[in-house]
N, C-alpha and C positions, 0 to 999 in steps of 0.2 A: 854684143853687150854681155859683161860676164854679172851674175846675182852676186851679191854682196856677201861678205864671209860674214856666219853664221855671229850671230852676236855672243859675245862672253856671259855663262847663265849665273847672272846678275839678279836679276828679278825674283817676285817672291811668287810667280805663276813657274818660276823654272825650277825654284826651288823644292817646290812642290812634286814639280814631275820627277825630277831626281830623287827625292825618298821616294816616288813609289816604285822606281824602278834602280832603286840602287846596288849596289853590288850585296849590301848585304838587308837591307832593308824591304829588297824583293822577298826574301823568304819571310818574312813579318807581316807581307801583305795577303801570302798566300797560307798561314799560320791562321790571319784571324777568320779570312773567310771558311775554312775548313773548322774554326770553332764554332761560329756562328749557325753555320747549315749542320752541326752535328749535333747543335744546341736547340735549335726549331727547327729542321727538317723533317724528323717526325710530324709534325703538327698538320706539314702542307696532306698529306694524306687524309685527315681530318675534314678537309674542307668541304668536304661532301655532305660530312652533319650537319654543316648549319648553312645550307643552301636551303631559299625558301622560295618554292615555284608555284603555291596557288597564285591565281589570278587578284584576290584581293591584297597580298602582299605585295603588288607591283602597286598600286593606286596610294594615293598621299591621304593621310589621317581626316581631313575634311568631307573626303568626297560622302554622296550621300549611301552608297556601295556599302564602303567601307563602314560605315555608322551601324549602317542593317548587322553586317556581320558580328560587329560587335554586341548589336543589341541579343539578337540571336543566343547568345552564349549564357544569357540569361535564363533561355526556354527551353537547356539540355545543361546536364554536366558534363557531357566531351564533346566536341567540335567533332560533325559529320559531315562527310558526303555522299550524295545518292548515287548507289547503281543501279542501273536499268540492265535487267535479262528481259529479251525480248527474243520469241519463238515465232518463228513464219513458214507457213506450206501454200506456197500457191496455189494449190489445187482444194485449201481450207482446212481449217484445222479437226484433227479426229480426234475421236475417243483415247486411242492410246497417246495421243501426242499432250491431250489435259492431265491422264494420269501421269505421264513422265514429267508435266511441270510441275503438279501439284508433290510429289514423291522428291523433287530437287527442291524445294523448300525446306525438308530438316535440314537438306545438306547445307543450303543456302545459313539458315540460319546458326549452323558452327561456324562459319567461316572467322577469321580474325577479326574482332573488333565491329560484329554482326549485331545491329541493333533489332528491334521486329521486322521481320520481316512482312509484305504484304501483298496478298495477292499469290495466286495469278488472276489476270484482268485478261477476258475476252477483249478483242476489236468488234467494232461495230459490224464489220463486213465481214466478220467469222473466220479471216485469214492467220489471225496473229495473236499470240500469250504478250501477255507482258507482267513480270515481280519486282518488286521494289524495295531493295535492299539496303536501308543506312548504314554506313559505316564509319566507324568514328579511325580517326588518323592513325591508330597503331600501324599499320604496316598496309597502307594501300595498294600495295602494287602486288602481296603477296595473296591478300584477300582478291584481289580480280582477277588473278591469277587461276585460285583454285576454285575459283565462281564460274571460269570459263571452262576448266574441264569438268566440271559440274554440269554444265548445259548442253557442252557439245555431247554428252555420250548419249543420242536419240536416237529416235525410231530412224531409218533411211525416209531421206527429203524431207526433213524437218532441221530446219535452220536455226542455229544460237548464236545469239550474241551478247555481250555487254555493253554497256554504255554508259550512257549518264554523266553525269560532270566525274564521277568516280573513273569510271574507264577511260573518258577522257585523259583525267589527270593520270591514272597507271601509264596512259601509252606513252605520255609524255614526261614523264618521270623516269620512263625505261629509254628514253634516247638520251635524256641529261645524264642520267648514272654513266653512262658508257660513252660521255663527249670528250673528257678531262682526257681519257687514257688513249683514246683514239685521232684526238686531236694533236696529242703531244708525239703520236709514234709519225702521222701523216706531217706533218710539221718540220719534225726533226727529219725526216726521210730527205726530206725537199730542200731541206736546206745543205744536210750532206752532201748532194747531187750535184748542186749549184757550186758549192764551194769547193766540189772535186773540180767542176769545169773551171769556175773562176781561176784557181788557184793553180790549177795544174800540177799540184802536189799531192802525194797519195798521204801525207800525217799534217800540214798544216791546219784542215780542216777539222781538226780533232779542238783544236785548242779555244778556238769561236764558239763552236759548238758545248762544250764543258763549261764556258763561262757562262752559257747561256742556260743550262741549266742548272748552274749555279744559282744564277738572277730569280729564275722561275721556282725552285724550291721554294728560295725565301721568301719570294712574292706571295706565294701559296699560305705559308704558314704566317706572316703578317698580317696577312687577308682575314685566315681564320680567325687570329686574336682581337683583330677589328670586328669582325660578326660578333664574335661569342661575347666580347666585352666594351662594346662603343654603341652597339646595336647597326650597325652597316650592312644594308640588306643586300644579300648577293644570291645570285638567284643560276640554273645553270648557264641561261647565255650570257652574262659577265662573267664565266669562269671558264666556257667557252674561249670568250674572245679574248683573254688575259694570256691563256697559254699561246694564242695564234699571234698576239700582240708584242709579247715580252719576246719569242723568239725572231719575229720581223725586227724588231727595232734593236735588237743586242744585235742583230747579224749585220744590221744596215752601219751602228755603231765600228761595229770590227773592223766592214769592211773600209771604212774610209781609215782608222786607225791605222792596219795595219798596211795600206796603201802608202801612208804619208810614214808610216817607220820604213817601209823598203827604201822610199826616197833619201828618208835620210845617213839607211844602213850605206848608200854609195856615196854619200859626203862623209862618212864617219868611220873609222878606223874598230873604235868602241863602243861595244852596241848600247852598251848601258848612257854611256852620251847620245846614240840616236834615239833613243828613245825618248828620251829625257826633250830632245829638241820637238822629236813628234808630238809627242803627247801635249808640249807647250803649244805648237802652233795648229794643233788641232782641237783640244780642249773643248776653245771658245765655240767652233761655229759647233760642237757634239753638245756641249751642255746647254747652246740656246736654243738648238734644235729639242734636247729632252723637255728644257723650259718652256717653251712654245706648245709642245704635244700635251704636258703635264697638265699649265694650267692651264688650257683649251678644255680638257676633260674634266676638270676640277669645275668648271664653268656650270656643268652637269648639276651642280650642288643646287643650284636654282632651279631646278626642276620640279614639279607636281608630283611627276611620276616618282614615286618610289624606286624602280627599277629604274630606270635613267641615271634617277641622283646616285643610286647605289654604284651604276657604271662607274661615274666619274672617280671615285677615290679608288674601286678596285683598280680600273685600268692608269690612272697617275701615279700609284705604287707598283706596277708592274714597270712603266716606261723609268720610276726614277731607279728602281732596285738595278735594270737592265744599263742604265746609265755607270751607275755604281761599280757594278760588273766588270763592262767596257771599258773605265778609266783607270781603275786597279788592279782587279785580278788578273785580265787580257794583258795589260803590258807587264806585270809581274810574271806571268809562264811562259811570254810569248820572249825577255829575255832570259831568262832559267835556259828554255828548252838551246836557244842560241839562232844562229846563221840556218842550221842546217833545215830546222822546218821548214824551210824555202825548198829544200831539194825538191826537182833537180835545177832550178832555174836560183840558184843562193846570188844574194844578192854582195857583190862584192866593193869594199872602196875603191873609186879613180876617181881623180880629180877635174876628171874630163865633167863628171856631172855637176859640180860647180856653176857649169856657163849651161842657162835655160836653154839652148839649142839642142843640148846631149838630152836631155831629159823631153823633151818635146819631140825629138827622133825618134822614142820609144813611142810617141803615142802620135804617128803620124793617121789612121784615119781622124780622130778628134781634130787633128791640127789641120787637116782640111772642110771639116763642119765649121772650126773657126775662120777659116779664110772665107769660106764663102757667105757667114755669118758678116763681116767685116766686109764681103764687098758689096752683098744685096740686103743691108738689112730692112731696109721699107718694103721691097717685096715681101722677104720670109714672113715679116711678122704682121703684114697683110693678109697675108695668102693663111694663114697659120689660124690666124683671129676671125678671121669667116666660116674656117672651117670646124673653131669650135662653135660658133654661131650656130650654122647648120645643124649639128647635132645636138643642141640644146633645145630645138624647133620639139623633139620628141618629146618633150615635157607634160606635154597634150595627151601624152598615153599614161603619166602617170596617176595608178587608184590607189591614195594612201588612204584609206577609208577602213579600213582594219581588214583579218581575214578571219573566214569561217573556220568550225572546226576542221573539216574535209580540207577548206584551205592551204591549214596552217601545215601541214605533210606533203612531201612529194609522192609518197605512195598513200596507199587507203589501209591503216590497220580497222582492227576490229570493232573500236566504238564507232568509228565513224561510218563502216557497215550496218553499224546496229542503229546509227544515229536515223540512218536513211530508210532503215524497216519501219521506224516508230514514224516517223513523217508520214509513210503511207498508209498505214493502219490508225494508226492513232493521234488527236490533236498534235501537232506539231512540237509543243515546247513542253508535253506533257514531261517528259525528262527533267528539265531545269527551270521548276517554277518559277514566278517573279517571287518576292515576300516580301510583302508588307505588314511592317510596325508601327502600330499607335498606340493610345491612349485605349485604354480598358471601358472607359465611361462611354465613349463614342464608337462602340462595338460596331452594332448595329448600323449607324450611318455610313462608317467605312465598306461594311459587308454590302451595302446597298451600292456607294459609290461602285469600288471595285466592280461588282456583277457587271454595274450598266455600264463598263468603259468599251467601246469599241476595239475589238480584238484581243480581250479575253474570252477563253472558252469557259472554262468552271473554275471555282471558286470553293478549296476546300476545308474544313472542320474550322471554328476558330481555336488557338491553345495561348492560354491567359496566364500569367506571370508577372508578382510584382505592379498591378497596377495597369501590363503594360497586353496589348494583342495580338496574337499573328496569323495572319493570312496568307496561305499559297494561293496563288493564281495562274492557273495554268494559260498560256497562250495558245492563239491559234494558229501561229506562226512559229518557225524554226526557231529556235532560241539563239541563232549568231545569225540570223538575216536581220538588212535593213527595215521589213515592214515590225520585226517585234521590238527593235529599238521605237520604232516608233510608235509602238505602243506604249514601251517605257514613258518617253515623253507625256503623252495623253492619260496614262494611269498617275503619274506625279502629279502634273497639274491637277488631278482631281481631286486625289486622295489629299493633298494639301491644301485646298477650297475648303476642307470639311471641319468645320466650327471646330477648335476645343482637342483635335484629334490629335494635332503632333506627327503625325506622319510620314515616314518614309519608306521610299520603294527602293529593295535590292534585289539580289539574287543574279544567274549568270548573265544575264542579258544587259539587266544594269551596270552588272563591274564592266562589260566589255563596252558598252556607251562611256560611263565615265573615263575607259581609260584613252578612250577616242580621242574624248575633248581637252584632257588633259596634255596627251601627246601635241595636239592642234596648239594650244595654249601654250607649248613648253615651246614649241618652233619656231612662234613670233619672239617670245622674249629671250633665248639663249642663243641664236644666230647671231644678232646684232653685237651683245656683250662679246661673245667668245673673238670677232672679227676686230674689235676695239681692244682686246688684251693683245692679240697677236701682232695688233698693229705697234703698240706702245715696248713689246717687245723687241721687234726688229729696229725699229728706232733707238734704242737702246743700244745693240751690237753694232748697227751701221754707223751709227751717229748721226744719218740722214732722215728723212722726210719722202724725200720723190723714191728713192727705189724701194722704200717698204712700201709705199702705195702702188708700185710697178707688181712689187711681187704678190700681194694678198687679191690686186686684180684680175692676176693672172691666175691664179689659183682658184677664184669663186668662176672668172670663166670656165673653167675646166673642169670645175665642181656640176656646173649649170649643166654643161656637154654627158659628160658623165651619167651624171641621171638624166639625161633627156635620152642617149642613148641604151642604158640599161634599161628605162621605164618600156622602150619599144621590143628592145629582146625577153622583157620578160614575160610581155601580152603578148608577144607574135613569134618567138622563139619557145621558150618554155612552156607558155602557155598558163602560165600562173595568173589566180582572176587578180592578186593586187598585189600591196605588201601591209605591213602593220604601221597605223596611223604615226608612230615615233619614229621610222626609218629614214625619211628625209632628216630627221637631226642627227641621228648616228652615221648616219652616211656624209652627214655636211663635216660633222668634229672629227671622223676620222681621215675624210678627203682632202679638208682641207689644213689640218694641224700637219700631217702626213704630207702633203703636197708642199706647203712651205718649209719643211724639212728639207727636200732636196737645193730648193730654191738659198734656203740659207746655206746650206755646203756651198754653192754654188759661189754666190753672191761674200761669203765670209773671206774666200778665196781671193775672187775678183779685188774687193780692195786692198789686203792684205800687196795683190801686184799692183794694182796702181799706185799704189802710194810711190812705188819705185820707179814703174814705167808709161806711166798716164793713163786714165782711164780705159779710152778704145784700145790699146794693146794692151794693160792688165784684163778686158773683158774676154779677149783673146787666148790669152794665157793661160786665165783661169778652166775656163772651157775648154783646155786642150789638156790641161794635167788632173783635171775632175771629170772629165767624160766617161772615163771609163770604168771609173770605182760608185760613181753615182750612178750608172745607169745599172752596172753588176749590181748597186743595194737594192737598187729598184725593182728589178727582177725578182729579188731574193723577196722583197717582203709583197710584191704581189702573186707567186707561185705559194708563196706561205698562206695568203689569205685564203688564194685560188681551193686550198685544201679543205677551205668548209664546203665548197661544193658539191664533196662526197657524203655529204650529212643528210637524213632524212629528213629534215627542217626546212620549209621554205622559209621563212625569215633567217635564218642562217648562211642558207643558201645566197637569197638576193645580197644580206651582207656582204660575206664574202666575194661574189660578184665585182661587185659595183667597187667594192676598195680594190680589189684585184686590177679592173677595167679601169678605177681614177687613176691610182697611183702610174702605173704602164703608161696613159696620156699624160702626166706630169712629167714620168720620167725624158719619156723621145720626144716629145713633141713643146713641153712650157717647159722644161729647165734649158733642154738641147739647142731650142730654134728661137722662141717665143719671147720669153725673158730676155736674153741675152742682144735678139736682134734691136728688142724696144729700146734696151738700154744702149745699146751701142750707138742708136737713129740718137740717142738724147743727148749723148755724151756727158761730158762727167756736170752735169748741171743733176744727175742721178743722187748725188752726195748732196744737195743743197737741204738745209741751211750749212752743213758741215764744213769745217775746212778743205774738205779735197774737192767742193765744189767751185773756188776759189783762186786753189794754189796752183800755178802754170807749172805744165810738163809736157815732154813730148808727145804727142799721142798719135804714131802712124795709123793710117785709115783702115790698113790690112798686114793682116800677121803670114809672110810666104810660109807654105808648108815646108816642112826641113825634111832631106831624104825620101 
């Protein structure tokens, strides 16, 4: 059977593709995008100012956290955080080791942006100093900086450290400053690699890649103009995973792009006509594939979490910018440059590719995954659908219950050294008070409640302002373990009992409770919506009903597998005690907007051949001339993700992970076996209510492999 000659470009989707790759219309597309990136390009460098990574800026305006903090600002004129220097000699502290703390005190109190300092505090058990240094925001990471060569230079066996929510923040302030540059070199690295193997050309690889930093400039410098002027909270891991993002999805973009132009360079004599035909007949399933990921992450918008919600628009600007990208500038340089970026494998016209035989001899293993798809499909997609079952079974092992300081790092920097001296010398949460704010009138009743709440240890000075009071209360628990949340709980409840007070508990123990529940809260209701747009989307492309419910099932299976799998390597592989309370949703909107991605190339394909050669051989078809550029994107964007796993960040880490480990099981196992086998067992009743569910065609049972 020979494919029908290419339609006459008639249409106003052909028309389309022909200006952007016209003969002379090409240089007018690659004109504005080099105005654009020379117009805000600068800016994406910027984005680093207005990234906001305290922990109260990820929580939503309501929470009770977030209140405290505000109130707070009332009882200083600049916004502080505490650092903890804390000095340890196991064998107990000496005489010279009080004077070298007491003598780093002036030092302490130059530091940048040095409020009084206080202290040093003996431990109970004579082992350990501890000073207490507020520091207001000017340059946190610069002040704990020279706070820690301050401390260290002791007597021999006298230990320094920092800590405190201030050291804290330093440590983790110095891995986001350095994620943007390092993730964009790891990134780009992997993707070169891939598209040297892909492509088997030593300069094609140039051209994907350009475009894609193209997309990501802009995206950057959009972004900033969003923070600095819309108020869109972006924090470093949405600018993290913007760079990891925008380069997966421009690359996965390209690579089908420029799959379906080779195909057409061998029907076409003029590349500016092949082009023109590609970009038309690829378009739809690239731009519903963008649409799908976009506003899956726009869904984010409904979030509690401030950081969640802030993901969503960073990351829907990164996937439309890379869209943008992929449908103009790539097929604009990719005709410029000509034929020969193919060396050495250029792709030539015969007329021989005409007849789907020629073109399907090229991709002879695909074309026996589809034969055998086509003659066992109830097995495959039995045997397939058990065994994502089975690894979903691991779900058992997952702890989204937040993580510790210590946690939150795959190695141990210095606060969290220091975090673990003050534990054993000193009250527990001494570090990161609770604080609570009330009413002025009701001093004394709250200073009583507080005392007597179970699991505070002391309770210090009150400082009055405006009517309004505040109390630190130190716990006797770690400040990121589950028993001082649960003191949190039992100190709210009380302090909120007290006639007249007004009441609220924050501080770090609280913001990390409330972002617990928030994440919890954000799970139940953003899963369901994001699963109801995706649905209403494919429905839309297909013009069916049963295979978008074929494809979003198979995707949340594999979603399910995924993290049931990853949940078991990360307690009994890595060794990690959980992950952060929001990662089941970031792992579900990238798994699964990302996983129906392939599913639509796939599936856009599929009917585009049935409509010609009936369902069960267009499912064949389609699977045999998209096997190989889908499974290539696939690779591309889970060795991409795979790159955060070089990040000192365990929430990054598991990220990474887990999309790395979803997408690789969508790619070979739900687009390759799974999908296709269901739909082939269904036959075209897949299209229903549509007309191809309907309209009679041939439809052989099995597609022979050719050559």
């Amino acid at each position: 059977m020979t494919a029908p000659s290419p339609a006459p470009p008639r249409s106003p989707a052909h028309r389309v593709a022909g200006l952007i790759a016209g003969r002379h219309t090409k240089w007018a597309v690659l004109t504005l995008w080099i105005v654009l990136l020379a117009a805000l390009g600068p800016l994406a460098g910027k984005l680093g100012d207005v990234e906001e990574n305290d922990a109260a800026a990820w929580l939503p305006a309501g929470a009770e956290s977030t209140q405290v903090v505000q109130l707070e600002e009332r009882f200083r004129k600049d916004e502080t955080m505490l650092a903890v220097i804390v000095y340890e000699r196991s064998g107990g502290i000496t005489a010279a080791d009080r004077a070298k703390a007491q003598a780093d005190v002036a030092g302490l109190q130059k530091l940048p942006g040095a409020q009084q300092v206080q202290g040093p505090f003996p431990s109970k058990d004579g082992k350990a100093l501890q000073t207490l240094v507020p520091l207001t925001d000017v340059d946190i990471t610069k002040a704990i900086d020279d706070a820690r060569d301050i401390a260290k230079r002791g007597p021999p066996g006298l230990n320094a450290h920092v800590t405190g929510p201030a050291g804290s923040g330093a440590d983790m302030f110095t891995v986001f400053e350095s994620l943007d540059g390092f993730l964009l070199m790891a990134a780009g690295l992997v993707v070169i690699v891939l598209l040297l193997f892909i492509y088997r050309s030593p300069v094609l690889w140039f051209v994907p890649v350009l475009s894609a930093v193209f997309a990501l400039g802009l995206a950057q410098s959009t972004i900033y103009l969003l923070a600095k002027y819309a108020d869109l909270t972006v924090n470093g891991q949405s600018a993290g995973i913007l760079t990891v993002l925008v380069f997966g999805v421009a690359t996965d973009y390209a690579l089908l792009l420029v799959a379906r132009y080779r195909e057409e360079l061998h029907r076409h004599e003029d590349r500016h006509e092949a082009m023109a035909f590609a970009l038309r007949r690829a378009a739809p399933a690239v731009i519903a594939s963008a649409a799908t990921v976009a506003v899956g992450l726009l869904c984010l918008l409904l979030a509690d979490m401030n950081s969640t919600a802030g993901l969503g628009p960073v990351a829907a600007v990164g996937v439309l910018l890379a869209l943008a990208a992929m449908t103009t500038l790539l097929p604009a340089l990719l005709v410029i440059f000509g034929r020969w970026l193919f060396w050495p494998l250029v792709p030539r016209y015969d007329e021989k590719y005409l007849k789907p035989e020629a073109y399907e001899a090229e991709h002879s293993v695909w074309s026996r995954v589809a034969g055998l798809v086509g003659r066992r499909p109830r097995a495959i997609w039995a045997v397939t659908m058990l065994g994502l079952i089975v690894l979903s079974l691991g779900l058992g092992s997952l702890k989204a219950d937040g993580l510790s300081d210590a946690g939150q790092f795959t190695g141990t920097p210095d606060s969290v050294r220091g975090s673990e001296v003050v534990a054993r010398h000193f009250p527990a949460g001494s570090g990161a008070p609770a604080v609570v704010i009330g009413q002025a009138s009701a001093s004394g009743r709250l200073a009583e409640t507080v005392r007597g709440t179970p699991g505070v240890a002391e309770v210090g000075q009150p400082a009055t302002v405006d009517g309004l009071v505040k109390y630190e209360a130190v716990l006797k628990d770690p400040a990121d373990s589950e028993a001082a949340r649960t003191t949190i709980d039992r100190l709210r409840s009380a302090v909120h009992a007290v006639p007249s007070a007004d009441a609220k508990v924050g501080g770090t123990t609280a913001t990390s409770l409330d972002i617990k529940r928030a994440s919890t809260r954000d799970n139940k209701v953003i899963i369901p919506i994001v699963l109801g747009v995706v649905f209403l989307i494919l429905m839309a492309l297909l013009r069916a009903a049963v295979a978008p419910l074929l494809m979003i099932g198979t995707v949340v299976l594999s979603f399910l597998a995924s993290l049931g799998a990853c949940a078991m390597i990360f307690t009994h592989g890595f060794g990690f005690e959980g992950t952060d309370a929001g990662f089941p949703l970031l792992a579900f909107i990238f798994l699964v907007a990302l996983g129906v991605d392939y599913n639509i190339f796939l599936m856009h394909r599929v009917r585009e051949e049935s409509q010609a050669l009936g369902t069960r051989r267009g499912i064949q078809r389609g699977l045999t001339v998209t096997g190989g550029v889908i499974t290539s994107a696939g690779l591309v964007l889970a060795a991409t993700f795979a790159a955060m796993l070089t990040l000192p960040l365990v929430g990054m880490v598991e990220l990474g992970f887990v999309v790395a480990f979803g997408v690789l099981l969508d790619t070979l196992i739900v687009r390759s076996l799974l999908l296709p086998a269901l739909s082939h067992d269904i036959g075209r009743r897949i299209w229903a209510p549509g007309r191809l569910a309907k309209a009679p065609a041939p439809e052989p049972k099995v597609l022979e492999p050719v050559g």
